[in-house]
N, C-alpha and C positions, 0 to 999 in steps of 0.2 A: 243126050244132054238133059231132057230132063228128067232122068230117073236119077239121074249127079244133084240136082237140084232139089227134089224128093227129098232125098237122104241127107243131102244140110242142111234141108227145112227142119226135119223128121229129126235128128240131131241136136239141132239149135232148143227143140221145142222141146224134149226132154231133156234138156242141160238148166232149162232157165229157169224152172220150181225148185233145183236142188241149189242152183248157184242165191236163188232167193234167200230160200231156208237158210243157208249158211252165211248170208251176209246182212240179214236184217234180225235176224232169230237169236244171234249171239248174245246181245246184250238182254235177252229178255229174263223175265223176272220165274218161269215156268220150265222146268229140262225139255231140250230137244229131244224129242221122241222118235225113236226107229219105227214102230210099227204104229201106223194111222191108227190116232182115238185111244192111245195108252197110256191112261192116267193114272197110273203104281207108279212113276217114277216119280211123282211128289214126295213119297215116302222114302224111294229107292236111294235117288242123289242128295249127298250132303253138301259138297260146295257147288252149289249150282254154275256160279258164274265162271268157275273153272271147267267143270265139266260142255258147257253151251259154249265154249269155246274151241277147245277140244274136239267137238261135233260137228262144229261150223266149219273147221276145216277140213275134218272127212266131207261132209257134204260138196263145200268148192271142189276136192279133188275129184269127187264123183261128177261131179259138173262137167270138170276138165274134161275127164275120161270119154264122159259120152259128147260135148263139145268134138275133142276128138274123133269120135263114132262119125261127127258130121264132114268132117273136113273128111277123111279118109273115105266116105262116100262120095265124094266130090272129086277126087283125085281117081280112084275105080272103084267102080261098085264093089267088086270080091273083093278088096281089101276093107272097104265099110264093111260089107259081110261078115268079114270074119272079127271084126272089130266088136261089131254090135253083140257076137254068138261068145263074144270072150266077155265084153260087160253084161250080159245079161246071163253067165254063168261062172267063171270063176270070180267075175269083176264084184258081183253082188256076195258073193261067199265071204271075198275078202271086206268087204265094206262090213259087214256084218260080222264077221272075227273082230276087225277092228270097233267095231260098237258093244263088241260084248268086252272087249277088254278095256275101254274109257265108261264101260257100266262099274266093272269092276274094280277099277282106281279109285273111282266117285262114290262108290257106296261102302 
């Protein structure tokens, strides 16, 4: 039981920076950045507030996902397992296609 508890905790605490990001970051006045400290996208995005919108949702969905990661550790650990081994490789792939293609609507 508590290795189930672990993995909600562990879950919850990686869901809750990205669920941030994408629910406070939206309206802001600077492009949501993919990679920490990337300041070319000032030049990059032209409608900003489209674009940080856009971003704010891939982020919640990335939330959800690993949100998810916590629950499905809570339910059996091998199914968080392989939950975690699918967000933290194809999950992040796809986040990242989808960041490169709301770069490229916006620029």
């Amino acid at each position: 039981m508590f290795g189930k508890i672990v993995g909600l905790i562990s879950g919850l605490m990686c869901a809750f920076p990205f669920w941030i990001i994408g629910t406070f970051n939206k309206d802001s006045r600077e492009p949501i950045s993919f990679w920490s400290g990337d300041t070319s996208l000032r030049t990059k995005v032209t409608n900003v507030k489209e674009y940080n919108n856009e971003m704010a949702k891939l982020y919640r969905k990335y939330a959800l996902a690993l949100f998810g990661m916590g629950i499905a550790f809570f339910l059996t650990p091998y199914l968080g397992v392989a939950v975690l081994v699918f967000n933290c490789t194809l999950g992040i792939y796809i986040v990242y296609r989808a960041y490169k293609k709301i770069l490229g609507k916006y620029s």
